[in-house]
C-alpha positions as CSV (number, residue, x, y, z in Angstrom):
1,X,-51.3,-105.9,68.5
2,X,-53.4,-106.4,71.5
3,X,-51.5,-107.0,74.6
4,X,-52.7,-109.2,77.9
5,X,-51.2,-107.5,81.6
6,X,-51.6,-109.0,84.9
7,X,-52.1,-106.8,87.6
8,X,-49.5,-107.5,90.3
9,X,-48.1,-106.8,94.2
10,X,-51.5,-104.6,94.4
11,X,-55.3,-105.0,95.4
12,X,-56.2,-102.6,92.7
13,X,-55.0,-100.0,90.5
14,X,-56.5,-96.7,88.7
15,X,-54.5,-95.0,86.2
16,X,-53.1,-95.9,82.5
17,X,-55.5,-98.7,82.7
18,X,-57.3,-100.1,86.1
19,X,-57.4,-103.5,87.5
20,X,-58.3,-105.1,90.3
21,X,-57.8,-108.4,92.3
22,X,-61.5,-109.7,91.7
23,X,-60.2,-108.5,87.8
24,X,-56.7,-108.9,87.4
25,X,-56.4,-109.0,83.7
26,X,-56.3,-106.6,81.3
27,X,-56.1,-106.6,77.7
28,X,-54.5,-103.4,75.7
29,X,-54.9,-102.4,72.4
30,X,-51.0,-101.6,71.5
31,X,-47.3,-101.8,72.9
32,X,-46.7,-98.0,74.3
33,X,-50.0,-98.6,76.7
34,X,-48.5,-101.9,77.7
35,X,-45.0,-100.8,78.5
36,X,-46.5,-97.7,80.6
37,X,-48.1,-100.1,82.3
38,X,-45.5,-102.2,82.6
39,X,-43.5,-99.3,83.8
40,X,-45.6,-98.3,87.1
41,X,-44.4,-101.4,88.2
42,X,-48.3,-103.0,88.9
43,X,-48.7,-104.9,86.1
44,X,-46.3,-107.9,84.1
45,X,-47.2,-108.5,80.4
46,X,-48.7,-112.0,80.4
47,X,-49.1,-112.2,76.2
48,X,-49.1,-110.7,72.9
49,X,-52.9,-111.4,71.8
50,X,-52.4,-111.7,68.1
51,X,-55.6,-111.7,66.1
52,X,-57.8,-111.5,68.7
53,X,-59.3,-107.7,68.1
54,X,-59.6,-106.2,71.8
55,X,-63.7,-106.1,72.7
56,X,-66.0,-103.3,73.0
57,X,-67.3,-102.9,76.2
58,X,-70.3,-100.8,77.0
59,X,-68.2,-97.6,77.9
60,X,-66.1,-98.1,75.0
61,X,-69.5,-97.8,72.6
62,X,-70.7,-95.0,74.5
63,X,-67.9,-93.1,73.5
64,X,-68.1,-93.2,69.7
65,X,-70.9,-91.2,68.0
66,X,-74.2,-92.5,66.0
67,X,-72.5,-92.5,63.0
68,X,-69.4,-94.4,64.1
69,X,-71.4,-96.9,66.4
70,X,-73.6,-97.7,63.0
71,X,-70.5,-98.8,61.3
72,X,-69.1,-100.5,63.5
73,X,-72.8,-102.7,63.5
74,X,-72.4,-102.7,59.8
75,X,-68.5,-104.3,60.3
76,X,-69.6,-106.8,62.6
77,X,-72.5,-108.2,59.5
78,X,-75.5,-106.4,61.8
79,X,-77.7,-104.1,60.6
80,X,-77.8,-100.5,62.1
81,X,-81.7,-99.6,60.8
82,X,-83.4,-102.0,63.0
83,X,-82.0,-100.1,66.0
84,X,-84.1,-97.0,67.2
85,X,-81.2,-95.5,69.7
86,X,-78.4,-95.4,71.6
87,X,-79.1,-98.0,74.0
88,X,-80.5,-100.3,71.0
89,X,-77.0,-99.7,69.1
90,X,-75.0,-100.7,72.2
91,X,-76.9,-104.0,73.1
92,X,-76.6,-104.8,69.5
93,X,-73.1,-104.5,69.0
94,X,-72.7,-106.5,72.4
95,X,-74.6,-108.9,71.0
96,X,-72.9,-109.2,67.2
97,X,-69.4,-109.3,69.2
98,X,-70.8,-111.7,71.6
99,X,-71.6,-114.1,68.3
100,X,-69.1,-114.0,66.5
101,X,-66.9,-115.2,69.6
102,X,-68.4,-118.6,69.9
């Protein structure tokens, strides 16, 4: 279950997760990342986010292979054919998750 922290008593922070005060918000994808954050004494847990699946972000994409970024298009109802490379995967799955959160 995702998790929402607030970064706190700090302009920024780099480590388990980063944060800053332009960007004080971040959401985590399970408890044990929460409570380490928690821990370093920067951030407060604001909410559980239930239901809400945590976002891909551009970085986040990058990081999976061809095969896995194709899926995930083919979870989100898109289809992976009509996209030529990388950067056409990413901007597609940006724009499928981008839909389906109106």
């Amino acid at each position: 279950m995702p998790y929402k922290l607030e970064l706190k008593n700090a302009l920024s922070y780099s480590g388990i997760v980063t944060a800053d005060v332009r960007n004080p918000f971040v959401i985590v994808e399970n408890e044990e990342i929460a409570m380490k954050a928690e821990k370093t004494g920067y951030f407060s847990i604001v909410e559980t986010v239930e239901g809400i699946p945590v976002g891909y972000t551009e970085s986040s994409i990058k990081k999976l292979n061809t095969e896995q970024q194709k899926e995930v298009i083919l979870s989100m109802g898109g289809d992976p054919e009509e996209t030529k490379n990388e950067g056409e995967r990413i901007a597609l799955i940006l724009k499928l998750q981008e839909e389906q959160g109106e």
